[in-house]
N, C-alpha and C positions, 0 to 999 in steps of 0.2 A: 477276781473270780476266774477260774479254768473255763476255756474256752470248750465249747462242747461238740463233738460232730452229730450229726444224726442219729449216727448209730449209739454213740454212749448214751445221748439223751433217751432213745429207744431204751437202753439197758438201762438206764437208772431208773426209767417210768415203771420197768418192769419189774425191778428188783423193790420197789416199795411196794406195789401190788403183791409182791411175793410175802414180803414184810407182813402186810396185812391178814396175807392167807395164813400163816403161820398162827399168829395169834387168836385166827377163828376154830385150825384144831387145836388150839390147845385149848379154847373155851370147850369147844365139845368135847376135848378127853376127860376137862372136871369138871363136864354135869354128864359124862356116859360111863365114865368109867366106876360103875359098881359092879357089886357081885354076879349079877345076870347083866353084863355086858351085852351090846347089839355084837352082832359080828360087824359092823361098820366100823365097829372101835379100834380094834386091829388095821382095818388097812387108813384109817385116819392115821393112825400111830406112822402107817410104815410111808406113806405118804407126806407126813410132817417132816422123816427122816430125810429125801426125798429132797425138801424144799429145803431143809437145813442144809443138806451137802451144796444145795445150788446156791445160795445164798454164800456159802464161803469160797464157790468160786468165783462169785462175782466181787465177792473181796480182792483177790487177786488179782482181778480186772482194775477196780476202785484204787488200788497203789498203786497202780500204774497212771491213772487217768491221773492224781492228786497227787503226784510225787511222793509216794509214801508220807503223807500229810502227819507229821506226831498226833495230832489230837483224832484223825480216821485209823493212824495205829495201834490206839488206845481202844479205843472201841471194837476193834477188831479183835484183841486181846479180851476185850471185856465178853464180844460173843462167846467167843472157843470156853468162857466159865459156864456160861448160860449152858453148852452142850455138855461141857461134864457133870451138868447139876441130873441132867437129862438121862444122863447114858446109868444113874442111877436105877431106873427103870428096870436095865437088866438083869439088877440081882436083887430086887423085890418080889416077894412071893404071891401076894396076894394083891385082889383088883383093890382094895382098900387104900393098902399102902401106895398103891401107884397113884390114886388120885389125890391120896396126900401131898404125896410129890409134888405133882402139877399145881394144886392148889397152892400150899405153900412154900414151894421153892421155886420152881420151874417157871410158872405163869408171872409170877412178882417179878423175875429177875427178867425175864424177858420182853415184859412190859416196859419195865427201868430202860432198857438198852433201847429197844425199838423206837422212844418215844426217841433219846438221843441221836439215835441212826436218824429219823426222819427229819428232825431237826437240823440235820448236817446235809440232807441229800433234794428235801424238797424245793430251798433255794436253787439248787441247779438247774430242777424239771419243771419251774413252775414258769409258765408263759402267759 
């Protein structure tokens, strides 16, 4: 196992915390996203975007800690589908179709991945 310093260990505690925070907007986008939306939903959305971008920097960080690990490359690959399923949102018209999205595309695929990422990252953080 990779020897860890303070400081990755620090970023990896944080990066599953982040993990977790993701999957709780995307429970709230598919139970808020109907037609009378809150205005919370929006900035949940832009906020999710947010944790997403940070989250694939700390990929970038993660290949470097694990030597470009194949099986942490793989997954790596397998996020960036999870966000094009996402970036679909952009050219949906109505709040309907978007929480279709997150229900059935978005949320399922993201779950899939996360339980895998944690799977690979909580043996490092756990003490």
């Amino acid at each position: 196992m990779t020897e860890l310093t303070a400081d990755m260990h620090h970023m990896l505690t944080q990066y599953d915390e982040l993990l977790n925070t993701v999957s709780e907007g995307l429970e709230y986008l598919e139970k808020n996203i109907t037609e009378e939306a809150p205005p919370e939903a929006q900035r949940v959305f832009e906020d999710m975007l947010l944790a997403l971008e940070q989250i694939s920097v700390s990929h970038e960080q993660m290949m470097v800690i694990f030597e470009e690990d194949p099986k942490l490359r793989t997954m790596v690959e397998d996020f960036h589908d999870v966000v094009k399923l996402l970036q679909g949102w952009f050219s949906l018209g109505s709040n309907q179709e978007k929480q279709q999205l997150i229900t059935e595309k978005v949320l399922p695929a993201y779950e899939a991945w996360r339980t895998h990422m944690q799977a690979y990252v909580k043996p490092h953080i756990a003490h």
